[in-house]
TIRO-2110 file (N, C-alpha, C; in Angstrom, 1 decimal):
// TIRO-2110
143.8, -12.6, 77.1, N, 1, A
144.5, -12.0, 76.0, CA, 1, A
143.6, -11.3, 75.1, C, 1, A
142.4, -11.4, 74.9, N, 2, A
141.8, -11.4, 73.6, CA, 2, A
141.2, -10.0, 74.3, C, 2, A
140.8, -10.0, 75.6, N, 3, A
140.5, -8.9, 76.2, CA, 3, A
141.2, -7.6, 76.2, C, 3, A
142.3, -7.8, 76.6, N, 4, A
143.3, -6.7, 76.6, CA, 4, A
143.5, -6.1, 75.3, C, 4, A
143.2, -7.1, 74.0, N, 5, A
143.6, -6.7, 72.6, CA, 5, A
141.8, -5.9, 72.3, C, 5, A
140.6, -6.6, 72.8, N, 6, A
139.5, -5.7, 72.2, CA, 6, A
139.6, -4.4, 73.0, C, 6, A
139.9, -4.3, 74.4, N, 7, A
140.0, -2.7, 75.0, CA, 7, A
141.0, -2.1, 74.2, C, 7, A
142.3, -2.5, 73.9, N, 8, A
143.5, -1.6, 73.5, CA, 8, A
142.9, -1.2, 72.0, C, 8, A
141.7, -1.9, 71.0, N, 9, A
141.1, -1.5, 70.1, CA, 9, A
140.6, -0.6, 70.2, C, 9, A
139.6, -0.7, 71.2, N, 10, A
138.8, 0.4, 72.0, CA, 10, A
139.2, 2.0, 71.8, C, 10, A
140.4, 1.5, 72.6, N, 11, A
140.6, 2.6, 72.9, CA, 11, A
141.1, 3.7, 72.1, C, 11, A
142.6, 2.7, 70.7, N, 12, A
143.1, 3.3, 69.8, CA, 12, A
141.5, 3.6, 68.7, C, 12, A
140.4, 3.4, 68.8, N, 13, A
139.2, 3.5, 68.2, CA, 13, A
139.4, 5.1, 68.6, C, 13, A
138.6, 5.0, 70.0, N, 14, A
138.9, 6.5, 70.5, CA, 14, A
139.6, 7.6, 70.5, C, 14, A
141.0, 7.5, 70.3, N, 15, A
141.6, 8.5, 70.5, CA, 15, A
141.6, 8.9, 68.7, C, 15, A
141.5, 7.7, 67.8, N, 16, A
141.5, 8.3, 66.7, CA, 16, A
140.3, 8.9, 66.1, C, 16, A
139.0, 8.8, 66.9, N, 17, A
137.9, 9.6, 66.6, CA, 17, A
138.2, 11.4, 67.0, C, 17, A
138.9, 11.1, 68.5, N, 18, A
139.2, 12.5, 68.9, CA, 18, A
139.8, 13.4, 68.3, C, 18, A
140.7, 12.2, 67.7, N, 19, A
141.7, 13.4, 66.7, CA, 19, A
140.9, 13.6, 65.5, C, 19, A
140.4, 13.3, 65.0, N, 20, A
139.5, 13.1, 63.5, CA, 20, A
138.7, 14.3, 64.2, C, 20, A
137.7, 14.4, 65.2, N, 21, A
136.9, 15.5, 65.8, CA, 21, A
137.6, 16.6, 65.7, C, 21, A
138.7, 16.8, 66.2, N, 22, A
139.5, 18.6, 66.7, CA, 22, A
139.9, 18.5, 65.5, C, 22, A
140.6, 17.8, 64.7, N, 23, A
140.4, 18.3, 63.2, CA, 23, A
139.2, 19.0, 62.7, C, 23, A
138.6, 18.3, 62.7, N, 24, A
137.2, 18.9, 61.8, CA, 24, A
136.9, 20.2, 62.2, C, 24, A
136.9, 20.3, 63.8, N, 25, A
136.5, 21.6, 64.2, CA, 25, A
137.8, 22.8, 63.8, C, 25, A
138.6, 22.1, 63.5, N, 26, A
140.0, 23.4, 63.2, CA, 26, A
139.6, 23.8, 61.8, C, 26, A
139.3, 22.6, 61.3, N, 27, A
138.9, 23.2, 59.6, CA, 27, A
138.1, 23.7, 59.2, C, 27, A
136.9, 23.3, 60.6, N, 28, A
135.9, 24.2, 60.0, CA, 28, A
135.9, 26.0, 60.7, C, 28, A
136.2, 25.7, 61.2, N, 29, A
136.7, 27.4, 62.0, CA, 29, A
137.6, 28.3, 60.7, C, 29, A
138.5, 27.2, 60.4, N, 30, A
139.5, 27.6, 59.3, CA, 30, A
138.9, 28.5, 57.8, C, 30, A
137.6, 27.5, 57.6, N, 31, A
136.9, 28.0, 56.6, CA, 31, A
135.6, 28.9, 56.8, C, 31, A
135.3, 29.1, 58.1, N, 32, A
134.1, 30.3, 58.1, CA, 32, A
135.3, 31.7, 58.3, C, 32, A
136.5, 31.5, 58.9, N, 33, A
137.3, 32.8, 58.9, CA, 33, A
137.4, 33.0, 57.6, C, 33, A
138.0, 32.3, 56.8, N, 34, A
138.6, 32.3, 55.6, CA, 34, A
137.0, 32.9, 54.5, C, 34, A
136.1, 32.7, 54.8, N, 35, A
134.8, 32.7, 53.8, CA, 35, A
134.0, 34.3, 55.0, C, 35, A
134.6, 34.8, 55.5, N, 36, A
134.4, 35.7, 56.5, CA, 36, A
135.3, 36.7, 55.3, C, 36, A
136.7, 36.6, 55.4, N, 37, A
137.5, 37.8, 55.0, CA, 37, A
137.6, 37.9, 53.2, C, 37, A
137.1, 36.2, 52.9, N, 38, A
137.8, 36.1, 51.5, CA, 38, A
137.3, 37.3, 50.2, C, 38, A
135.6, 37.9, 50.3, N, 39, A
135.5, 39.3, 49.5, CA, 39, A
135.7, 40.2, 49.6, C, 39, A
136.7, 40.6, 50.5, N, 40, A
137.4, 42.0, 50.7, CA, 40, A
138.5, 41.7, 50.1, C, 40, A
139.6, 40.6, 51.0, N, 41, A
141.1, 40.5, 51.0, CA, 41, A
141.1, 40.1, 49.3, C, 41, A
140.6, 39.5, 49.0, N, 42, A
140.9, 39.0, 47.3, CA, 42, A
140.7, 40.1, 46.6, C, 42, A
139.6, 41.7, 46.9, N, 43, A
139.5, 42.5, 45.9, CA, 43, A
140.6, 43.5, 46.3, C, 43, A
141.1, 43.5, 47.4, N, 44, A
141.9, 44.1, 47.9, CA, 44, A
143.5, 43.9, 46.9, C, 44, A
143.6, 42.4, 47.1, N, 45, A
144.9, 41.8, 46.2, CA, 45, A
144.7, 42.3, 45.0, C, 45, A
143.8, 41.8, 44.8, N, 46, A
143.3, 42.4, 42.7, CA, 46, A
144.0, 44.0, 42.2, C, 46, A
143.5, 44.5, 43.3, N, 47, A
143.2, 46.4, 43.2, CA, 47, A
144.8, 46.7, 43.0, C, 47, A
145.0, 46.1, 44.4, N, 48, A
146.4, 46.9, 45.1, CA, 48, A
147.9, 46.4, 44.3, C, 48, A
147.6, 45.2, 44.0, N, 49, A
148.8, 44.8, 43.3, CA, 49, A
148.8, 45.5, 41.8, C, 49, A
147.9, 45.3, 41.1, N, 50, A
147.9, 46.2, 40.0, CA, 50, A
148.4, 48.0, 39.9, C, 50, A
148.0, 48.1, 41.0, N, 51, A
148.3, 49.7, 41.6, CA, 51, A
149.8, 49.5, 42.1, C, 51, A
150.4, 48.9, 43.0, N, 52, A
151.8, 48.4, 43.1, CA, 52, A
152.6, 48.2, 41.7, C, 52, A
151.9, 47.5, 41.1, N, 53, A
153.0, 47.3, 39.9, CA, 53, A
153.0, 48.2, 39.1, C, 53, A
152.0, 49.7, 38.6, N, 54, A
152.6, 50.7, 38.4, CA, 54, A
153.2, 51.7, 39.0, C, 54, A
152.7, 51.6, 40.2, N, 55, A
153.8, 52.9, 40.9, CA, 55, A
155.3, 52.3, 41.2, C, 55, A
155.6, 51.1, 41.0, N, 56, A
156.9, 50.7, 41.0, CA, 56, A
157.6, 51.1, 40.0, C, 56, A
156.9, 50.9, 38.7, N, 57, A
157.4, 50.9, 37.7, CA, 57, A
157.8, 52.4, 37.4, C, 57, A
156.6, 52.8, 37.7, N, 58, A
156.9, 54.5, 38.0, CA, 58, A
158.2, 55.0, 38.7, C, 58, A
158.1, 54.5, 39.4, N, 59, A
159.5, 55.0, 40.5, CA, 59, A
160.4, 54.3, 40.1, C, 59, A
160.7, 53.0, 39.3, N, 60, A
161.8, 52.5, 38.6, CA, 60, A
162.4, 53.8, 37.4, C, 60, A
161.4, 54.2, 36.6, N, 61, A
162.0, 54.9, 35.4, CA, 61, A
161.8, 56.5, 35.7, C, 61, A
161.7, 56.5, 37.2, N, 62, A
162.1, 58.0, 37.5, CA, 62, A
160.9, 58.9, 37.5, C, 62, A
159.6, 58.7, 37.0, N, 63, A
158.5, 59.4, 36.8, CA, 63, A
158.1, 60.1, 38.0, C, 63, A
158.3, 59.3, 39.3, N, 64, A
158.0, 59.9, 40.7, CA, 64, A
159.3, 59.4, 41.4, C, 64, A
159.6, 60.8, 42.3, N, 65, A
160.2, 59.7, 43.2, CA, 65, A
160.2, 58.6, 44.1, C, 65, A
161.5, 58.1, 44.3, N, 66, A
161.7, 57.1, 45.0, CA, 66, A
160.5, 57.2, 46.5, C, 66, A
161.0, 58.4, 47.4, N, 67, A
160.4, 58.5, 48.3, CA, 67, A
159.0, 58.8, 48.9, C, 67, A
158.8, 59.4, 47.6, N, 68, A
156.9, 59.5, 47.5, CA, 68, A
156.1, 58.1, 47.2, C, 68, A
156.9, 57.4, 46.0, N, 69, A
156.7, 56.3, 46.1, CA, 69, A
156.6, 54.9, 47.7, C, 69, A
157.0, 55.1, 48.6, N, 70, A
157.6, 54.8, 49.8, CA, 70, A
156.8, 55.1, 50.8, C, 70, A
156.2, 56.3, 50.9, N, 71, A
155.5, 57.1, 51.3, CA, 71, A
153.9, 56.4, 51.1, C, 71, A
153.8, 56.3, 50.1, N, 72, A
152.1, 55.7, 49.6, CA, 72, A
152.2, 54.8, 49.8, C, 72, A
152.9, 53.6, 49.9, N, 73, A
152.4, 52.7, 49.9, CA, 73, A
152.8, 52.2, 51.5, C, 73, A
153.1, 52.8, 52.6, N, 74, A
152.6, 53.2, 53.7, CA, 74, A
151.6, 53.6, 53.9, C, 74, A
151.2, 55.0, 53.4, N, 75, A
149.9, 55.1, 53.8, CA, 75, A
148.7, 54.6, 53.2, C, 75, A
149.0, 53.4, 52.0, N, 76, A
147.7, 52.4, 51.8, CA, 76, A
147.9, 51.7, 52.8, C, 76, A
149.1, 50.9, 53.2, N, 77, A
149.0, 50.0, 54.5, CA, 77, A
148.3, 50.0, 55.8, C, 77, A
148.5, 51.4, 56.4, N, 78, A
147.9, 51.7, 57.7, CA, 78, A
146.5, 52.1, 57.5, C, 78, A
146.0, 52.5, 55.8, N, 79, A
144.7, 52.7, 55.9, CA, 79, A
143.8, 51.4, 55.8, C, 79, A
144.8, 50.3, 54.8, N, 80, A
143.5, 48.9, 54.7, CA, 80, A
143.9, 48.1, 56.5, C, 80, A
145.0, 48.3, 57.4, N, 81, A
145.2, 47.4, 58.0, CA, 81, A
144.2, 48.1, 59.2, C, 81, A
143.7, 49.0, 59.4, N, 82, A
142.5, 50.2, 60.1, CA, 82, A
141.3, 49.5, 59.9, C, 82, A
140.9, 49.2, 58.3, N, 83, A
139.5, 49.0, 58.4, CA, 83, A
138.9, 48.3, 59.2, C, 83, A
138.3, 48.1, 59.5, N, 84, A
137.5, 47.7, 61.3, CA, 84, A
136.5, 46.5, 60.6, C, 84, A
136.1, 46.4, 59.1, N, 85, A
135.5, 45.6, 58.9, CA, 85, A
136.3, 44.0, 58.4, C, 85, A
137.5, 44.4, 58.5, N, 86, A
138.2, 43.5, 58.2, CA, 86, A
138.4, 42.2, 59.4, C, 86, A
138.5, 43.3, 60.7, N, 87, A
138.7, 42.4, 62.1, CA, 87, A
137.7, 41.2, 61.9, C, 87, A
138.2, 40.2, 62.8, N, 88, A
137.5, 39.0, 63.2, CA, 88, A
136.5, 39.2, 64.5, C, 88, A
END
């Protein structure tokens, strides 16, 4: 009996190391991608959203149109989602 209970320790030893392992490796993958894109995508957020919130506002009180508004900010999208330095 005492047998069956030190292997079955054993073993639950094991599978919880394994899982503790592919963790570590997911998190650390997690954080060299994340520390790979994080000084572009954050100056990117900074820039663009600031730029968004006036051309919205713009096109709220009629200064530009709706559709030009609509227009650009399409073609910021297909030009930051292009940069090639962004890929992984």
């Amino acid at each position: 009996m005492r047998i069956h209970a030190i292997k079955d320790l054993k073993v639950s030893v094991k599978k919880k190391l394994t899982i503790t392992a592919s963790l570590t490796a997911v998190i650390v993958i997690l954080v060299i991608t994340y520390k790979k894109l994080e000084p572009k995508f954050l100056r990117f957020l900074k820039t663009k959203k600031r730029l968004y919130r006036k051309m919205k506002k713009r096109a709220i009180n009629k200064e530009i149109e709706y559709e030009k508004y609509i227009d650009t900010m399409i073609e910021i999208r297909k030009t930051y989602e292009s940069e090639p330095t962004l890929w992984i």
